[in-house]
PDB file with SEQRES, HELIX, SHEET and CRYST1 records, atoms N, CA, C and O in Angstrom:
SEQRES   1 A   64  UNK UNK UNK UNK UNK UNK UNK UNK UNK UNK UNK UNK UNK          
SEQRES   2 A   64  UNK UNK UNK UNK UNK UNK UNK UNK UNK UNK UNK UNK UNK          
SEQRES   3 A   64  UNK UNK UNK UNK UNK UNK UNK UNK UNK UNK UNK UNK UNK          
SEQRES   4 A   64  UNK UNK UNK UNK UNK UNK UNK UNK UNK UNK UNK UNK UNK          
SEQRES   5 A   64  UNK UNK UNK UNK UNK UNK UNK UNK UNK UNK UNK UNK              
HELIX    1 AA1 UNK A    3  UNK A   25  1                                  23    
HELIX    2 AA2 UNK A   32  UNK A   60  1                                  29    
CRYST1    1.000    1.000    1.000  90.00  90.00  90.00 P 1           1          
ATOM      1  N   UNK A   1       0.853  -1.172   0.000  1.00  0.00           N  
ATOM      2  CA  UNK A   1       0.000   0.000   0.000  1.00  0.00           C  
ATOM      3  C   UNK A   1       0.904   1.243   0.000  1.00  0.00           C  
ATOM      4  O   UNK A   1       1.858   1.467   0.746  1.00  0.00           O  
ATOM      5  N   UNK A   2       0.365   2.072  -1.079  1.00  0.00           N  
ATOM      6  CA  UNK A   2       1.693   3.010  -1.012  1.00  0.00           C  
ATOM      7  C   UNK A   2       0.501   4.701  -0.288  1.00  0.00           C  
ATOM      8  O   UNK A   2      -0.704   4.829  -0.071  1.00  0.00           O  
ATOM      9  N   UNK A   3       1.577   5.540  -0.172  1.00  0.00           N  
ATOM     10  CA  UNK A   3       1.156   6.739   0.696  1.00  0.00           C  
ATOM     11  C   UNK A   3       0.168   7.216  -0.323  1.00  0.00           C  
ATOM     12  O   UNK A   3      -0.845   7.749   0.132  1.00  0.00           O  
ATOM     13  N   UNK A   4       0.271   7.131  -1.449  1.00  0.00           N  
ATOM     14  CA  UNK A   4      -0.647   8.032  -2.601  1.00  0.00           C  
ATOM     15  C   UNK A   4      -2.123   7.692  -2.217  1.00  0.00           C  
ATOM     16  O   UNK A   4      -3.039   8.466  -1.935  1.00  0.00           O  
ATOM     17  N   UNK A   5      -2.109   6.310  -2.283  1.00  0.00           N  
ATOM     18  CA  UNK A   5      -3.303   6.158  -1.763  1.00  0.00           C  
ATOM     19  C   UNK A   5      -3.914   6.355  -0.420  1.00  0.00           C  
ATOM     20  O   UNK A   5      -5.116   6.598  -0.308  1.00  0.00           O  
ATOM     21  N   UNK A   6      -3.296   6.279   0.371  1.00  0.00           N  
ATOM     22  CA  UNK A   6      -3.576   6.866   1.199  1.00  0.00           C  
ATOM     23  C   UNK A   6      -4.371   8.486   1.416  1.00  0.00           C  
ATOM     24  O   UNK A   6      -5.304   8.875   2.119  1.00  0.00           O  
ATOM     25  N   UNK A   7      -3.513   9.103   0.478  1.00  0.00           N  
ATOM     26  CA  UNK A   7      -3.536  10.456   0.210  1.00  0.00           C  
ATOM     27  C   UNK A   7      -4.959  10.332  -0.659  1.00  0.00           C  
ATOM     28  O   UNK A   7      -5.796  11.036  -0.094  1.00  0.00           O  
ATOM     29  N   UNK A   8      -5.412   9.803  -1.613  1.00  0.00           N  
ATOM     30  CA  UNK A   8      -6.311   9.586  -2.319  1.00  0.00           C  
ATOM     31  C   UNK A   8      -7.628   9.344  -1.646  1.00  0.00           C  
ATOM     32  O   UNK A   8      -8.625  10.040  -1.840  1.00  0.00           O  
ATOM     33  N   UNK A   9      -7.566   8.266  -0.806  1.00  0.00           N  
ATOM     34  CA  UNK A   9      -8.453   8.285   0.325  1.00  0.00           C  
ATOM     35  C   UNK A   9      -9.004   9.189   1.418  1.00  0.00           C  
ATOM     36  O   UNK A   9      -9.896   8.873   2.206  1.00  0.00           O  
ATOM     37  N   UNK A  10      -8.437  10.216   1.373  1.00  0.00           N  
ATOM     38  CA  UNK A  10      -8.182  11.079   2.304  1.00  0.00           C  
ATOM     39  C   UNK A  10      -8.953  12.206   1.484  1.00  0.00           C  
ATOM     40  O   UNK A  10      -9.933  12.721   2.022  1.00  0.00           O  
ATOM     41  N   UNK A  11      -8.598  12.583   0.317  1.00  0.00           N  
ATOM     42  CA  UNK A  11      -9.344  13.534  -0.526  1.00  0.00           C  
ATOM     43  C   UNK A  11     -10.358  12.866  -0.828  1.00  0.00           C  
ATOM     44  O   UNK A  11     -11.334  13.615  -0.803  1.00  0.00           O  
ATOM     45  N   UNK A  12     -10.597  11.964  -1.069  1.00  0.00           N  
ATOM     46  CA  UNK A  12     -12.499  11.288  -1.315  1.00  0.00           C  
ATOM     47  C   UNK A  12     -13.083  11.388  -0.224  1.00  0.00           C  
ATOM     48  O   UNK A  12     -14.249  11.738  -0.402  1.00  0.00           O  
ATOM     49  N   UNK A  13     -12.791  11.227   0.967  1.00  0.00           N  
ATOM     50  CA  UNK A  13     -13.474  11.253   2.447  1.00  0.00           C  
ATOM     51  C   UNK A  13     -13.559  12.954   2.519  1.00  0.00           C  
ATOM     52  O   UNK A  13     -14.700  13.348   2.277  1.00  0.00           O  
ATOM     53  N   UNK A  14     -12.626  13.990   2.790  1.00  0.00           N  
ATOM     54  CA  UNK A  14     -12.951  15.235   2.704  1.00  0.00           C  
ATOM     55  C   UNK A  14     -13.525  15.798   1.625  1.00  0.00           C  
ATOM     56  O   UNK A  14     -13.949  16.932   1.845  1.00  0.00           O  
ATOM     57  N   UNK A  15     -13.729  15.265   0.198  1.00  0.00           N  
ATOM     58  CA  UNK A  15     -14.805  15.919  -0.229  1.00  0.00           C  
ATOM     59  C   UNK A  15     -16.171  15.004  -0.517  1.00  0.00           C  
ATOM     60  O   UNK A  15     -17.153  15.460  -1.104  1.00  0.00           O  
ATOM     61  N   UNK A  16     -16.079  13.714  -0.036  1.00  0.00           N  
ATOM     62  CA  UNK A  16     -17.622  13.411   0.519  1.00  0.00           C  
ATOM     63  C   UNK A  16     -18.048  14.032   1.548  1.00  0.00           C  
ATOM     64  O   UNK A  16     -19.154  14.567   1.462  1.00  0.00           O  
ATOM     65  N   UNK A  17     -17.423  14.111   2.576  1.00  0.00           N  
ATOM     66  CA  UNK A  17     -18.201  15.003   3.471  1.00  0.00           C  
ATOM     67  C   UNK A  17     -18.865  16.036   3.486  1.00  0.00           C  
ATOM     68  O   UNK A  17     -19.954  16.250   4.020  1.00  0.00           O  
ATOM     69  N   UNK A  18     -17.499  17.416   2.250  1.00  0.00           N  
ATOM     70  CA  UNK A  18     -17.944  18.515   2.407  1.00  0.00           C  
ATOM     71  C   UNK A  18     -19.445  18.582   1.109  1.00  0.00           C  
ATOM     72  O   UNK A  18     -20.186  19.559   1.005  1.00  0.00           O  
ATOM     73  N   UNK A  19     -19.566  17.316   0.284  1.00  0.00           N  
ATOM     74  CA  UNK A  19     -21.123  17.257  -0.418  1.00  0.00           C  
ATOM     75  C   UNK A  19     -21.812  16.937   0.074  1.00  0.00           C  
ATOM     76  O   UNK A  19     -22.867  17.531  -0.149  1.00  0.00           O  
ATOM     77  N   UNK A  20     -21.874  16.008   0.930  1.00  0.00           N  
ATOM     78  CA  UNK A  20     -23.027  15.733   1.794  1.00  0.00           C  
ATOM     79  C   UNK A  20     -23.016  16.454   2.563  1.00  0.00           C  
ATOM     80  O   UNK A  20     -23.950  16.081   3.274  1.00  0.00           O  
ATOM     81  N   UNK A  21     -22.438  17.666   3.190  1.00  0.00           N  
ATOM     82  CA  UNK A  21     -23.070  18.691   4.301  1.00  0.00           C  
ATOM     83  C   UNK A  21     -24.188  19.320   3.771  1.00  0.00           C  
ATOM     84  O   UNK A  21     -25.344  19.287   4.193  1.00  0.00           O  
ATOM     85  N   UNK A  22     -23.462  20.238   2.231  1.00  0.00           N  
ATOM     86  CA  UNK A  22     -24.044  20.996   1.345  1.00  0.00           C  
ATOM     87  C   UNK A  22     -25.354  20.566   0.803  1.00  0.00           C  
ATOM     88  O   UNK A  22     -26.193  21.399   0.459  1.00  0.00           O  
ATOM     89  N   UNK A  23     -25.584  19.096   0.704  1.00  0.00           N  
ATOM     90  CA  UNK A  23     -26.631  18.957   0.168  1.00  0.00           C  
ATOM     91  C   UNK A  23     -27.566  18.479   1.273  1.00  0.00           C  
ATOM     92  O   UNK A  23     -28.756  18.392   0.971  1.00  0.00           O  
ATOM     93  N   UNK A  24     -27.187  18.149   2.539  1.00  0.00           N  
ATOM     94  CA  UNK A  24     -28.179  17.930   3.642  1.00  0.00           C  
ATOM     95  C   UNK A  24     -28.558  19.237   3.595  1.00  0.00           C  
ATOM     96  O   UNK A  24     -29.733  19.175   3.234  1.00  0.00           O  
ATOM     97  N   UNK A  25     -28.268  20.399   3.743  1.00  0.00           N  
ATOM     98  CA  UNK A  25     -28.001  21.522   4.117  1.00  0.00           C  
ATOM     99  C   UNK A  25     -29.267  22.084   3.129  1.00  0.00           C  
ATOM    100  O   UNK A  25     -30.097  22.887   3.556  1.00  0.00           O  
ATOM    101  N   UNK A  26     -29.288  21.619   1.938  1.00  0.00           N  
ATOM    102  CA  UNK A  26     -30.132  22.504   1.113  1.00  0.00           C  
ATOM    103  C   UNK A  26     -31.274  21.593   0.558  1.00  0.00           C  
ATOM    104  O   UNK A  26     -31.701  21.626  -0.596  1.00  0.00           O  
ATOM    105  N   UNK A  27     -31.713  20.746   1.601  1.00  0.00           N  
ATOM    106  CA  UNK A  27     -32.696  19.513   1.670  1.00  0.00           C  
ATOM    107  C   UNK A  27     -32.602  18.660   1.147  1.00  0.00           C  
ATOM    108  O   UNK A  27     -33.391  17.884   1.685  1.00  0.00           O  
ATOM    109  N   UNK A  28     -31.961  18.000   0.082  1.00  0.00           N  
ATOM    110  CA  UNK A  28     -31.765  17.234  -0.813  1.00  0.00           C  
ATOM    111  C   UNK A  28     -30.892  15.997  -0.236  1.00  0.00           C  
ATOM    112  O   UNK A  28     -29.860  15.642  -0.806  1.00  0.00           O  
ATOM    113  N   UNK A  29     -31.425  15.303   1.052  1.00  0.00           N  
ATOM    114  CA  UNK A  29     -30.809  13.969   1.533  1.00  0.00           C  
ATOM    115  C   UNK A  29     -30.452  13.035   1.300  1.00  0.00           C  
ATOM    116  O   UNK A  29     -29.493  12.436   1.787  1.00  0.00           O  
ATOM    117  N   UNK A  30     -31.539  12.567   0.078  1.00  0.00           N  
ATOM    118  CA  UNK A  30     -31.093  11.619  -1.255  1.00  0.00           C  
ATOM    119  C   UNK A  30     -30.163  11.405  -2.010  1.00  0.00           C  
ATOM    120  O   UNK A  30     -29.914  10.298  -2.488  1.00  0.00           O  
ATOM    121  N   UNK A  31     -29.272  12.846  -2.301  1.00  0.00           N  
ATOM    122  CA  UNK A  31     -28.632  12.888  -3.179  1.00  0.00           C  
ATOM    123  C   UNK A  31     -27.333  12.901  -1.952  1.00  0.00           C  
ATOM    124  O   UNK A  31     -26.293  12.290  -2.199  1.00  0.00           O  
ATOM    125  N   UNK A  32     -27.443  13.372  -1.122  1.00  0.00           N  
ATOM    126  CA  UNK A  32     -26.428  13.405  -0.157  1.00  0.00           C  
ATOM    127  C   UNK A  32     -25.985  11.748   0.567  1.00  0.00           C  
ATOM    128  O   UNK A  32     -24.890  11.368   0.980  1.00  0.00           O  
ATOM    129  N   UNK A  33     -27.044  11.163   0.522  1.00  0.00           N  
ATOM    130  CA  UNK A  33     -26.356   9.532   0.546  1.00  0.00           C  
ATOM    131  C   UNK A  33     -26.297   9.017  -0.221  1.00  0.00           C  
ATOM    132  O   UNK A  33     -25.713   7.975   0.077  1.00  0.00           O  
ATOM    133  N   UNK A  34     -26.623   9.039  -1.469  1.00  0.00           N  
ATOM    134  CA  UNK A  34     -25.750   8.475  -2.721  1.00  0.00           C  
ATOM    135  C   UNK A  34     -24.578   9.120  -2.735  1.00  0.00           C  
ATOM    136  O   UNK A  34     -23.626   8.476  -3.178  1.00  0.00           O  
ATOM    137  N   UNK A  35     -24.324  10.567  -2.255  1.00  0.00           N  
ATOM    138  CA  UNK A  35     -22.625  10.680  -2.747  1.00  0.00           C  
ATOM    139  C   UNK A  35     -21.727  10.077  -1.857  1.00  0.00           C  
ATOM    140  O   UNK A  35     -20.558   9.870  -2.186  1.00  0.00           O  
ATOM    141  N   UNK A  36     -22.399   9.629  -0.209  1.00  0.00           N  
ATOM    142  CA  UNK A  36     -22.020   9.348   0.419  1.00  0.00           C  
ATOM    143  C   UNK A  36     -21.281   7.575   0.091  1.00  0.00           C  
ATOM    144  O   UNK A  36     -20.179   7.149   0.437  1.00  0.00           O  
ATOM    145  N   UNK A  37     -22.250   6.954  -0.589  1.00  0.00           N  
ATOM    146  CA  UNK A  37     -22.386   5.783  -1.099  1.00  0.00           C  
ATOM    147  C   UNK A  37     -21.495   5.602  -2.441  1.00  0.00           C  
ATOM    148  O   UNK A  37     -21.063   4.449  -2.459  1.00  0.00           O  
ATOM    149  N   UNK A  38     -21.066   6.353  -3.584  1.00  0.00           N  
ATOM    150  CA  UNK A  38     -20.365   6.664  -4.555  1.00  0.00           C  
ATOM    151  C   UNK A  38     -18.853   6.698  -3.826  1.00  0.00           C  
ATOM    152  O   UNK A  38     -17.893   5.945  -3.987  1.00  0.00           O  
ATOM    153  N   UNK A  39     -19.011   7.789  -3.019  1.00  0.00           N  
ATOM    154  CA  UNK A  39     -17.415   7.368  -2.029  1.00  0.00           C  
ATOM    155  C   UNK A  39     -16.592   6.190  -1.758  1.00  0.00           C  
ATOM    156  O   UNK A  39     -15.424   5.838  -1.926  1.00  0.00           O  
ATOM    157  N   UNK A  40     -17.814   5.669  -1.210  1.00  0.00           N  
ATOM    158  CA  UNK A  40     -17.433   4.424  -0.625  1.00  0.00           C  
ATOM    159  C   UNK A  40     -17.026   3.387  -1.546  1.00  0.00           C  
ATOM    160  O   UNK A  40     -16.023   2.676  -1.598  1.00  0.00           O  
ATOM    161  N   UNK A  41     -18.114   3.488  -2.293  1.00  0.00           N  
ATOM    162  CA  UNK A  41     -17.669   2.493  -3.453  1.00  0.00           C  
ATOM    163  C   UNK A  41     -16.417   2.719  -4.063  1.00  0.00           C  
ATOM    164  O   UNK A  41     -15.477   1.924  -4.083  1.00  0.00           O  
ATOM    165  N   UNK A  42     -16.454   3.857  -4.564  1.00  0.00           N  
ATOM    166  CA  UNK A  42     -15.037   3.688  -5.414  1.00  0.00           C  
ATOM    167  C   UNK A  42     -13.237   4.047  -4.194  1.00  0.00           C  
ATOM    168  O   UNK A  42     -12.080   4.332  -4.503  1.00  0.00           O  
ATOM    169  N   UNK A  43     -13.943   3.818  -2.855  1.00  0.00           N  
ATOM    170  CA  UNK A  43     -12.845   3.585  -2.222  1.00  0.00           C  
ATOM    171  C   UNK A  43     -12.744   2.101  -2.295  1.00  0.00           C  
ATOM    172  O   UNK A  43     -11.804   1.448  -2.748  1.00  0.00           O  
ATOM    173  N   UNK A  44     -13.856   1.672  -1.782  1.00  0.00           N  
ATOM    174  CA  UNK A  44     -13.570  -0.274  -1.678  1.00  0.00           C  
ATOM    175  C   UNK A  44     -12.970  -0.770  -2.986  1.00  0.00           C  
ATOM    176  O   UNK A  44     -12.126  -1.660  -3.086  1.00  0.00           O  
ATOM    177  N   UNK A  45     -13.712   0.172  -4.321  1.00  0.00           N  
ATOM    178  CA  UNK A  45     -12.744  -0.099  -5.666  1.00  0.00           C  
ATOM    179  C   UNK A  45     -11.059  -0.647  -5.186  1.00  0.00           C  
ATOM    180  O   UNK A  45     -10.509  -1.748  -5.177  1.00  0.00           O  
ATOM    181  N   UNK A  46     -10.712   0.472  -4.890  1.00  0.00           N  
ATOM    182  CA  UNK A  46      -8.918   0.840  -4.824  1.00  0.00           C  
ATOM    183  C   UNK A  46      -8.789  -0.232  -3.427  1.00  0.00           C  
ATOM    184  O   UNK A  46      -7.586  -0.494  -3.432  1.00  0.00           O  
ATOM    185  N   UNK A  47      -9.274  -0.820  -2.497  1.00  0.00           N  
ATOM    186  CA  UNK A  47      -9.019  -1.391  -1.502  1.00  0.00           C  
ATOM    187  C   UNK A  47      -8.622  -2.865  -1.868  1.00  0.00           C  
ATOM    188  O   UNK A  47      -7.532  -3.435  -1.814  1.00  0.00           O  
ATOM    189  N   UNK A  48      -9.991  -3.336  -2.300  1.00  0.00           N  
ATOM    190  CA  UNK A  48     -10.247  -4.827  -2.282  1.00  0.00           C  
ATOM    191  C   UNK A  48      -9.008  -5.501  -3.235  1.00  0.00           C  
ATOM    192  O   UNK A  48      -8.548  -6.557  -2.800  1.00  0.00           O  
ATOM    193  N   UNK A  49      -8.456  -4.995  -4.447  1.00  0.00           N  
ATOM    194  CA  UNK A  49      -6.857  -5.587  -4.742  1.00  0.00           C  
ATOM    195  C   UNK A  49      -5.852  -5.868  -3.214  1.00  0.00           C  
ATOM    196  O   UNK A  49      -4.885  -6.610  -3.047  1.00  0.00           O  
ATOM    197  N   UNK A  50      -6.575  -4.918  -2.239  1.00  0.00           N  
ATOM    198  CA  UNK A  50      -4.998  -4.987  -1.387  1.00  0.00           C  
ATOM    199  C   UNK A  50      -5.772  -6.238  -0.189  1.00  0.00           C  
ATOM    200  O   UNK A  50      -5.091  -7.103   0.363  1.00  0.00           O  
ATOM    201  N   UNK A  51      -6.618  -6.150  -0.069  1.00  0.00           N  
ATOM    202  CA  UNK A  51      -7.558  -6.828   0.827  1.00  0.00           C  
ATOM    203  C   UNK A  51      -7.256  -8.367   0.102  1.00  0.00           C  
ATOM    204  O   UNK A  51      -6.653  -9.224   0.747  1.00  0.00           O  
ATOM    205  N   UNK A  52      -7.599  -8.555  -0.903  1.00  0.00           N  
ATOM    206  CA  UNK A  52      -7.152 -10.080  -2.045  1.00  0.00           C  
ATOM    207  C   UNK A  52      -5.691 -10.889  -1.603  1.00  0.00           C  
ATOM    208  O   UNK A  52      -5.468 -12.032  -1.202  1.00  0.00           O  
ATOM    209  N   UNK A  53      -4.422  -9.162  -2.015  1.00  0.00           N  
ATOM    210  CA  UNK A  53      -3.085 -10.250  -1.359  1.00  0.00           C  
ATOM    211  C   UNK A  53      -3.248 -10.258   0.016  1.00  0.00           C  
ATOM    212  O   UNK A  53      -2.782 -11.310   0.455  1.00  0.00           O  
ATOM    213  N   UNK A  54      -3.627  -9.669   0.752  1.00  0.00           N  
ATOM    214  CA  UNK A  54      -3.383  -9.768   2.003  1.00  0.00           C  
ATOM    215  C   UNK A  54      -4.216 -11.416   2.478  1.00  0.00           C  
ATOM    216  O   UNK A  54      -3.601 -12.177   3.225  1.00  0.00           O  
ATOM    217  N   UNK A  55      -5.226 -11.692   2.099  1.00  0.00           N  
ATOM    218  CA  UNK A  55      -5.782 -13.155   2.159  1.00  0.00           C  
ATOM    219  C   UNK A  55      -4.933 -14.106   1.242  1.00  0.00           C  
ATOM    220  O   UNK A  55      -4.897 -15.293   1.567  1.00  0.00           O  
ATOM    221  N   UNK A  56      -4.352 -13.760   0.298  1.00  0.00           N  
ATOM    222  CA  UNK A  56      -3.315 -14.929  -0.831  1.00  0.00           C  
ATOM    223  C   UNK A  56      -2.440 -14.815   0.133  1.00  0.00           C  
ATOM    224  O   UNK A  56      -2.044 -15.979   0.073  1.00  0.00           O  
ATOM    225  N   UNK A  57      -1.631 -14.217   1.226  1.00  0.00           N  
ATOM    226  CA  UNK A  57      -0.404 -13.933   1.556  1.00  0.00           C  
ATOM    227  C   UNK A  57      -0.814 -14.906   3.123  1.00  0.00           C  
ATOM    228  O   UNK A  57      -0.196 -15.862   3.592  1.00  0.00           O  
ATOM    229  N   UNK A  58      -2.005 -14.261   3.618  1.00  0.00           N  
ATOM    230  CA  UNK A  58      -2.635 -15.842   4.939  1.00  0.00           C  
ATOM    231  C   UNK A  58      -2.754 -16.781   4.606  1.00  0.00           C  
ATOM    232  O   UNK A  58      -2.783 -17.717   5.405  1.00  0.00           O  
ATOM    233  N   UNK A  59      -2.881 -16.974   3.209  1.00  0.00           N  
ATOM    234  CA  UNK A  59      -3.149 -18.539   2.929  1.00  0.00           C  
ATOM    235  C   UNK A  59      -1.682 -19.400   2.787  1.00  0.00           C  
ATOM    236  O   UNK A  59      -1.214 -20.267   3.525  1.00  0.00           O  
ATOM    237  N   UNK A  60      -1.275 -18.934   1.819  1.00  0.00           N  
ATOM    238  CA  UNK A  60       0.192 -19.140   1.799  1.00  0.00           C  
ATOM    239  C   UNK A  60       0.959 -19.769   3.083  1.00  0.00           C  
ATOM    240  O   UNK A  60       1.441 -20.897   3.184  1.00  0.00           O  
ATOM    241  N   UNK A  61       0.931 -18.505   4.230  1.00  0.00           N  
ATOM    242  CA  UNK A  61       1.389 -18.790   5.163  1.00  0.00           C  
ATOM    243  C   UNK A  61       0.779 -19.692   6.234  1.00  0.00           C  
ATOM    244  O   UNK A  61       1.299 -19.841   7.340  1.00  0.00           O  
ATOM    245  N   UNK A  62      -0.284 -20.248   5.871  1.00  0.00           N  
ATOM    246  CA  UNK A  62      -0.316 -21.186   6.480  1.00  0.00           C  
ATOM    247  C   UNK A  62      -0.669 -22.525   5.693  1.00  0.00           C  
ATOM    248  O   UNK A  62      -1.062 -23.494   6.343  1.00  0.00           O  
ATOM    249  N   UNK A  63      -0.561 -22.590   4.552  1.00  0.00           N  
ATOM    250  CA  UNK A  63      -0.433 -23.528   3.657  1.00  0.00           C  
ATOM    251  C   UNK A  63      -1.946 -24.026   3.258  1.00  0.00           C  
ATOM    252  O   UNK A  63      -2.194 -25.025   2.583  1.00  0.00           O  
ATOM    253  N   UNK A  64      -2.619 -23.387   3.653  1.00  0.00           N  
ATOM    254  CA  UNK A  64      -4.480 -23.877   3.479  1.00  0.00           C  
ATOM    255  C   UNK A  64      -4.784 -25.027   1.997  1.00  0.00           C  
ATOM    256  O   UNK A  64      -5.922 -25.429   1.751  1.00  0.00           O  
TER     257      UNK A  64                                                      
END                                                                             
C-alpha cells in the first residue's frame, strides 16, 4: 500500500463530506447519501486488490 493512496483516500473522504453537508443543508438527503455511497464504493474499488493479497499472503502462510 503506497502513501498516494492513502492520500487519495483522504481527498475522497474530505470531499464526501464537504457534499453531503451541502446537500443535507439545502434539503436534498437523497442525493447526499448516494454521494455518500459513490465514495465508498469507489474507495472499496482501490481497496479490495490490497484486501485479495493480504488473504493470498494468509493462505500461503499457512499452507491452506
Amino acid at each position: 500500500m503506497t502513501i498516494n493512496l492513502i492520500f487519495k483516500i483522504a481527498a475522497v473522504g474530505i470531499l464526501v463530506s464537504v457534499l453531503s453537508q451541502v446537500l443535507k443543508h439545502s434539503g436534498r438527503e437523497e442525493q447526499a447519501f448516494l454521494t455518500s455511497l459513490a465514495g465508498l464504493l469507489l474507495v472499496l474499488m482501490w481497496i479490495i486488490p490490497y484486501i485479495a493479497e493480504l488473504f493470498d499472503t494468509i493462505q500461503e502462510l499457512f499452507s491452506l
